[in-house]
C-alpha positions in Angstrom: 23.0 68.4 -49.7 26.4 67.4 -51.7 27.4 65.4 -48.3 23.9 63.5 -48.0 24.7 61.9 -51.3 28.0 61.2 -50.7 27.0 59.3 -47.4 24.5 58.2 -49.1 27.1 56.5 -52.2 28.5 55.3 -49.7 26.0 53.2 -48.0 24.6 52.2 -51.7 28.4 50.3 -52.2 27.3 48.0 -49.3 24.1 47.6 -50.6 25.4 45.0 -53.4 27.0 42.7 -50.4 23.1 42.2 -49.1 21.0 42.2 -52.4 23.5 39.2 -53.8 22.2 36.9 -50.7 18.8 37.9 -50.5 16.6 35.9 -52.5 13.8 36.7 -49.7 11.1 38.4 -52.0 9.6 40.1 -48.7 13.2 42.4 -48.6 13.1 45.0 -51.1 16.4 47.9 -51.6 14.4 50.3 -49.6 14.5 47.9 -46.1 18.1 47.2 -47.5 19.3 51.1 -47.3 17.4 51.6 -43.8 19.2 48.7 -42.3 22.4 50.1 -44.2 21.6 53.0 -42.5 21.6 51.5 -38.9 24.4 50.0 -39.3 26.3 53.2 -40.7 24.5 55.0 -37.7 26.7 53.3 -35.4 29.6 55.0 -36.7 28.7 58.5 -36.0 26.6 57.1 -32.5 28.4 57.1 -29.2 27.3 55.3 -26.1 28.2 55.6 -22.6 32.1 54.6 -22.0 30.1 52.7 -19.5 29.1 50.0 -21.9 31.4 47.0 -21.6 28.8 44.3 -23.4 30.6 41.8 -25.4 27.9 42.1 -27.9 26.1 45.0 -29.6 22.4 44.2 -29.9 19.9 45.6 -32.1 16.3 45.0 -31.2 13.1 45.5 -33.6 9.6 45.3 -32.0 6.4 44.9 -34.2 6.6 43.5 -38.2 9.6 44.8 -40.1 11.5 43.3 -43.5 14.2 45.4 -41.8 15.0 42.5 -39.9 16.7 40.2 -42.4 18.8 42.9 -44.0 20.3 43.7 -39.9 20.5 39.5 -39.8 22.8 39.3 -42.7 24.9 42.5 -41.7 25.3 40.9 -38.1 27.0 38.2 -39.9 29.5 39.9 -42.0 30.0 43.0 -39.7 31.2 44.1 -36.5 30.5 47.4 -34.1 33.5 48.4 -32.0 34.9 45.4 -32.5 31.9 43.3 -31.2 29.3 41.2 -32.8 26.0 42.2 -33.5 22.9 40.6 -32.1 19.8 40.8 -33.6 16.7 40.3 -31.3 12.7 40.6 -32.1 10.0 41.6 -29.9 6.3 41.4 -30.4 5.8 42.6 -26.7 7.0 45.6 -25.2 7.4 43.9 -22.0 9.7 41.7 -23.6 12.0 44.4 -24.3 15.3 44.2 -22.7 18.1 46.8 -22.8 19.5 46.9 -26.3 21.9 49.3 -28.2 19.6 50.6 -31.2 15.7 49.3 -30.8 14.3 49.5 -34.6 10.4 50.4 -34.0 8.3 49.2 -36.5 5.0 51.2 -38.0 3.1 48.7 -36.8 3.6 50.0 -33.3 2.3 52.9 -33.7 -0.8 53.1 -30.9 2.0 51.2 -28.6 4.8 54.1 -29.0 4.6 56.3 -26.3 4.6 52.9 -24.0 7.8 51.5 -25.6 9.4 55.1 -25.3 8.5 54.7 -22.1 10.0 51.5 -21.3 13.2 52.6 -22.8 14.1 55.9 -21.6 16.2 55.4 -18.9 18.2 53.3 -21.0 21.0 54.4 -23.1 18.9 53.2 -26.3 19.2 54.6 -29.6 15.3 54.5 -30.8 15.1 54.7 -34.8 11.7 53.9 -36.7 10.2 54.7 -40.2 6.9 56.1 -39.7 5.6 59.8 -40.3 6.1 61.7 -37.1 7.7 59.3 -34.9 10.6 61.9 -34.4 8.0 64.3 -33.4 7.0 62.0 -30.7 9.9 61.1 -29.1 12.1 58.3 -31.6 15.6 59.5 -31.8 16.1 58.9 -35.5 13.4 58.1 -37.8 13.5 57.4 -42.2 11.6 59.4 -44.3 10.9 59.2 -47.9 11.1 62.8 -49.8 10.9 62.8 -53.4 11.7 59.1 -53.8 14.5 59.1 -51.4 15.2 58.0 -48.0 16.2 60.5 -45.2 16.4 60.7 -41.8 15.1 62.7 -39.2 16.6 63.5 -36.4 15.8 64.7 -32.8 18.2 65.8 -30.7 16.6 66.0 -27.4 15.4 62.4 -27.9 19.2 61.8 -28.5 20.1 63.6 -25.0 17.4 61.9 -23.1 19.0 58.4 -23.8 22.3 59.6 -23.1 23.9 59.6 -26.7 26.1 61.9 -28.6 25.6 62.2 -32.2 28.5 63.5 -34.3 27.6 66.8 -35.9 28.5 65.2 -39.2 25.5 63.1 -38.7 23.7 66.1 -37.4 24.5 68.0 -40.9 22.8 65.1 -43.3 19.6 65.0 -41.0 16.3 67.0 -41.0 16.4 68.3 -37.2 12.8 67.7 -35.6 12.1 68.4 -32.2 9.5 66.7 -29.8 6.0 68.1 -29.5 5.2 70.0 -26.6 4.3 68.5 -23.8 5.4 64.5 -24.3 
């Protein structure tokens, strides 16, 4: 538990950097940390040696305020030395391949069709619903006891071809797909 709050102190020193340009009433601290988060993620994440994009692209389908916390990070920060790209989707068919796809709870009766577009893909799925780790999203917020966590499942990490450092593994609630999806 000590190391969840130290990753999380960590991610909170960042914080400032975003609430100081945000005068957008719509973003709040919570949509802040998740997109902290995301970012952070990326660190403990890694993709196929395969992937030689020049950018790193981070997708969000449905309505999220997560989307201009990840707009101002992919102007100040970089993943492996590449720029971040933010896209957004309000189709699933519009969906192309993508690092991390953000999917919003508004997507909820759409899910197991977006999982589905996305699985053969090496695409790190991360949402902030209840139960969307049980159903198949790799990494999905939570809020326990007025704090944001993060779920994680690890066959939904193997299916898309990711390893996740057990560091990250340690700070996460492990959840595992229901039977059957």
């Amino acid at each position: 538990m000590k190391k969840f709050y130290i990753f999380l102190l960590i991610n909170i020193i960042a914080l400032p950097l975003l609430a100081l340009e945000n005068d957008n009433k719509e973003t709040n601290l919570e949509d802040n940390m998740k997109a902290v988060f995301t970012y952070n993620f990326t660190k403990y994440i890694q993709w196929p040696n395969s992937d030689t994009s020049r950018t790193f692209e981070i997708a969000i389908i449905g309505d999220s305020n997560i989307i201009i916390p990840l707009k101002e990070i992919a102007e100040k920060k970089l993943i492996d030395n590449r720029k971040i790209e933010i896209k957004h989707y309000q189709d699933v068919q519009d969906i192309n391949m993508c690092h991390i796809l953000f999917i919003s709870a508004s997507e909820k009766k759409r899910l197991h069709e977006i999982l589905q577009k996305v699985k053969n893909g090496n695409i790190l799925t991360i949402s902030d619903s209840n139960g969307f780790a049980n159903e198949g999203v790799a990494v999905n917020f939570v809020i326990i006891e007025g704090k944001i966590k993060f779920e994680i499942s690890s066959s939904a990490i193997d299916n898309a071809g990711l390893k996740v450092s057990s560091q990250l593994l340690k700070l996460a609630i492990l959840v595992e797909k229901k039977e059957g999806q």
